[in-house]
C-alpha positions as CSV (number, residue, x, y, z in Angstrom):
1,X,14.3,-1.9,-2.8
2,X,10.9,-2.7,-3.2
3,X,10.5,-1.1,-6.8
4,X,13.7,-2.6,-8.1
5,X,11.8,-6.2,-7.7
6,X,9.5,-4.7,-10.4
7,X,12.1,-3.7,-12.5
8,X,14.3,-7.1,-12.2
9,X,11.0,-8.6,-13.2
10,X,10.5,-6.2,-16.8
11,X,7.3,-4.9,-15.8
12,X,6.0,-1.5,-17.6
13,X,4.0,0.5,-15.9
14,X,1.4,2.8,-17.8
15,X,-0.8,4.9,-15.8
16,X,-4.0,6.7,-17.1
17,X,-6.4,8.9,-15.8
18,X,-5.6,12.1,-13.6
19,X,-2.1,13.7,-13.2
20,X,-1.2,12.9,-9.8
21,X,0.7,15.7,-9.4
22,X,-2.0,18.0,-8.9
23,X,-2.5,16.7,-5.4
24,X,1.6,17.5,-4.5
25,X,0.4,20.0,-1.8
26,X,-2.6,18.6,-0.4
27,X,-3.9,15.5,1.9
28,X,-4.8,12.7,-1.0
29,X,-6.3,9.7,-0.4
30,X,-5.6,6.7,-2.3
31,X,-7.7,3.9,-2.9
32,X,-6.0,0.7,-4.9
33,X,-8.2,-2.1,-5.7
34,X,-6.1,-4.9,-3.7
35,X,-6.2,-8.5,-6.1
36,X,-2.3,-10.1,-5.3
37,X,0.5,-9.1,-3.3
38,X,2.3,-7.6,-6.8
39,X,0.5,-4.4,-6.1
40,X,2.6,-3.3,-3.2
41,X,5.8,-3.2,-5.3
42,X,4.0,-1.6,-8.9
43,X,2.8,0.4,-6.5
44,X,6.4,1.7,-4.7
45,X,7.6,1.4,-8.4
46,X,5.0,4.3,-9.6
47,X,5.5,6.7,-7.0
48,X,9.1,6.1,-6.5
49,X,10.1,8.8,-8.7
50,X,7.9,11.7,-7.7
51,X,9.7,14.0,-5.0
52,X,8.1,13.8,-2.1
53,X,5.5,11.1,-2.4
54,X,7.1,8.1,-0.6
55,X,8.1,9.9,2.5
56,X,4.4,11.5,2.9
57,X,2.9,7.9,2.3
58,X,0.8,6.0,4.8
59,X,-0.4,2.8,4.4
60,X,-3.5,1.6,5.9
61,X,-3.5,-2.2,6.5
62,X,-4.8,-5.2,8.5
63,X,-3.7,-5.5,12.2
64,X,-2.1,-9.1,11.4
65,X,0.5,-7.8,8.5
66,X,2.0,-6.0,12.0
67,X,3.4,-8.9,12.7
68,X,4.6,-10.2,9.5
69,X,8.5,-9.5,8.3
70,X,7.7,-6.6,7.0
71,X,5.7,-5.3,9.8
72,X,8.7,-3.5,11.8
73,X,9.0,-1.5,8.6
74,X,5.3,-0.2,8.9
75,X,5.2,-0.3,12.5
76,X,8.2,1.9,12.0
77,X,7.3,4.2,9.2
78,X,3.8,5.3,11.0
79,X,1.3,3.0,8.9
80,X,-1.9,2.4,10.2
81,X,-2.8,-0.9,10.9
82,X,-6.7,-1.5,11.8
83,X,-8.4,-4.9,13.1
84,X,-11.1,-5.8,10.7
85,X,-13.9,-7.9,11.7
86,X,-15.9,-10.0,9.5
87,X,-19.7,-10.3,10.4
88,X,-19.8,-14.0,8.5
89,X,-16.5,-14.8,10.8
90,X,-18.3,-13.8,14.2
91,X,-21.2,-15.3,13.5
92,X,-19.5,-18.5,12.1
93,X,-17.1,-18.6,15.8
94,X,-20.6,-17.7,17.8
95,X,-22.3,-21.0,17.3
């Protein structure tokens, strides 16, 4: 569902760098450079037609996108949600 919204929209996707399929059969992390909230869907988009890839994926995400509409999907699915604490922000709500 979440790739077709890529599709509908005509975007093409070109990747570069290494295969990914060389890291099939092992743990892989994957680190995206986060700028909009288009990256979740190019990013279901990519990896929706390699076997195997979406059901082994875990996202790692803020604690406050658990409660969001799509947060029963990740609450659901096993993604990790961690509370992130900014040092400016505590300091700021100190004083």
């Amino acid at each position: 569902m979440v790739s077709l919204w890529v599709w509908t929209a005509a975007y093409e996707i070109v990747e570069t760098g290494d295969e990914p399929a060389a890291c099939s059969n092992r743990k892989t992390l994957v680190l995206a450079n986060h700028q909009s909230t288009a990256d979740v869907p190019i990013l279901m988009a990519t990896w929706n037609p390699r076997p195997g890839v979406l059901s082994n994926l875990m996202w790692i995400m803020d604690r406050v996108f658990k409660f969001t509409n799509f947060g029963i999907v990740s609450v659901l699915h096993k993604d990790f949600f961690i509370q992130a604490v900014s040092t400016f922000w505590s300091l700021v709500l100190f004083f």
